[in-house]
C-alpha positions in Angstrom: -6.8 75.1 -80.6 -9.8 75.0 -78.0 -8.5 72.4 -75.7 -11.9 72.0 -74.0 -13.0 70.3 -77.4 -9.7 68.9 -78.0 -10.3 64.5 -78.6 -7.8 62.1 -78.7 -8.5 58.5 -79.9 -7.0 55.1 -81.5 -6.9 54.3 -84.6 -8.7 50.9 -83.0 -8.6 47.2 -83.8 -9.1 47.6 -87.6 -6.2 50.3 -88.2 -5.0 51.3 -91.0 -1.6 50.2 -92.7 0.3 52.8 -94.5 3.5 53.3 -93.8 6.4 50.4 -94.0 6.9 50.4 -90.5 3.0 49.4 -90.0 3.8 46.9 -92.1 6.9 45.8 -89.9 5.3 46.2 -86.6 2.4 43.9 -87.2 3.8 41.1 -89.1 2.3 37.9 -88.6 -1.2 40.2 -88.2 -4.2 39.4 -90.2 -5.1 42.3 -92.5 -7.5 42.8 -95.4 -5.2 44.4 -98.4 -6.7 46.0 -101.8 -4.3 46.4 -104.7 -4.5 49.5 -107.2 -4.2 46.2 -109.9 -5.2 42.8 -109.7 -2.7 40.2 -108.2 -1.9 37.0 -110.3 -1.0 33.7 -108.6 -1.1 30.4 -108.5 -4.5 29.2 -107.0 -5.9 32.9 -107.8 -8.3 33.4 -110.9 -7.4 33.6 -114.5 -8.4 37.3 -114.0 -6.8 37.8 -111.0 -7.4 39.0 -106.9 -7.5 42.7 -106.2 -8.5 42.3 -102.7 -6.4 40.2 -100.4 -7.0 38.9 -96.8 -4.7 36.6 -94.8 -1.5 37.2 -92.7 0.9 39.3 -93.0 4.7 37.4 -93.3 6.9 40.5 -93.7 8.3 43.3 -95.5 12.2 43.6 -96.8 13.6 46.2 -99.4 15.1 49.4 -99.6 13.4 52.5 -99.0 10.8 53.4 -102.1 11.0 49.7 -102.7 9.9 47.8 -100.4 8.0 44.3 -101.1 5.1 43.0 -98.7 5.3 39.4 -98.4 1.7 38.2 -97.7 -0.3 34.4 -96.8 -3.4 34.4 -98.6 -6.4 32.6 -97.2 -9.9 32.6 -96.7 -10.5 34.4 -93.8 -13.6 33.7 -91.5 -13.9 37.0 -90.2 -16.4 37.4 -87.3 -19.7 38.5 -88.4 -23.1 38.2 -88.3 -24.4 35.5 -90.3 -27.6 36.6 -92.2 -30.5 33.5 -91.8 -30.2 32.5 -95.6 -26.0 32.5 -95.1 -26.7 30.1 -91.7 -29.0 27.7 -93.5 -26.4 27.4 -97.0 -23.4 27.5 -94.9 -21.3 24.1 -95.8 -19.4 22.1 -93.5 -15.5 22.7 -94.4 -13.9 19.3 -95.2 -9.9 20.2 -95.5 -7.6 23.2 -94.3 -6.7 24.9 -97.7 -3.1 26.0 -97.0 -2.4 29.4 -97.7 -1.0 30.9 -101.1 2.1 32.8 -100.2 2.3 36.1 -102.8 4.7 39.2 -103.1 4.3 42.8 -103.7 5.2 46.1 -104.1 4.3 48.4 -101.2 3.3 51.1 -103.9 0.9 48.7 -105.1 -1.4 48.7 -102.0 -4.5 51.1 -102.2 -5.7 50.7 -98.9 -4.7 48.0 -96.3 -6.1 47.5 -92.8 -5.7 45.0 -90.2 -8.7 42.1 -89.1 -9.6 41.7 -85.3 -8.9 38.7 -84.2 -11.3 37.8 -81.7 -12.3 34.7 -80.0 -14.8 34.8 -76.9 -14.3 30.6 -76.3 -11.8 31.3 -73.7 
């Protein structure tokens, strides 16, 4: 290895969750979670969700087996607003509680966590 090139750097704000133990470590976390098959639940659509955002409650099962548990929500996640999203963008009138779902860890495709940023102070 040519340790003069040699780079070393995090995984950052947005890493990715693979193993369990991500899972473990950053519960209560927002993340952004896409399922190999669409998710049924009450409050989903007839059809289904495949991707998931909201908070992360926990994970419990054996080895091989372990179930995420997982609050879904509608996430305002910090972007930049286009102009034609800032004019159409509606006033939100109640909190929605969040929709609590289960499933298998062998069920996620890809799962990463959401910064959670707030410049207000």
């Amino acid at each position: 290895i040519p340790y003069e090139r040699l780079e070393v750097s995090s995984p950052g704000v947005e890493r990715p969750l693979k193993r369990a133990r991500d899972w473990e470590r950053f519960a209560g976390e927002l993340a952004h979670v896409e399922l190999f098959a669409p998710l049924r639940a009450e409050g989903f659509p007839e059809a289904g969700r495949r991707k998931l955002e909201g908070r992360i409650v926990g994970i419990e099962g054996e080895s091989g087996a372990e179930v995420i548990t997982f609050d879904f929500f509608e996430v305002d996640i910090a972007r930049t607003p286009s102009a034609a999203a800032l004019r159409n963008r509606k006033k939100k009138t109640a909190d929605v509680s969040p929709v609590r779902v289960s499933f298998p860890l062998s069920d996620v495709d890809r799962a990463n966590l959401l910064a959670e940023l707030n410049f207000k102070g």
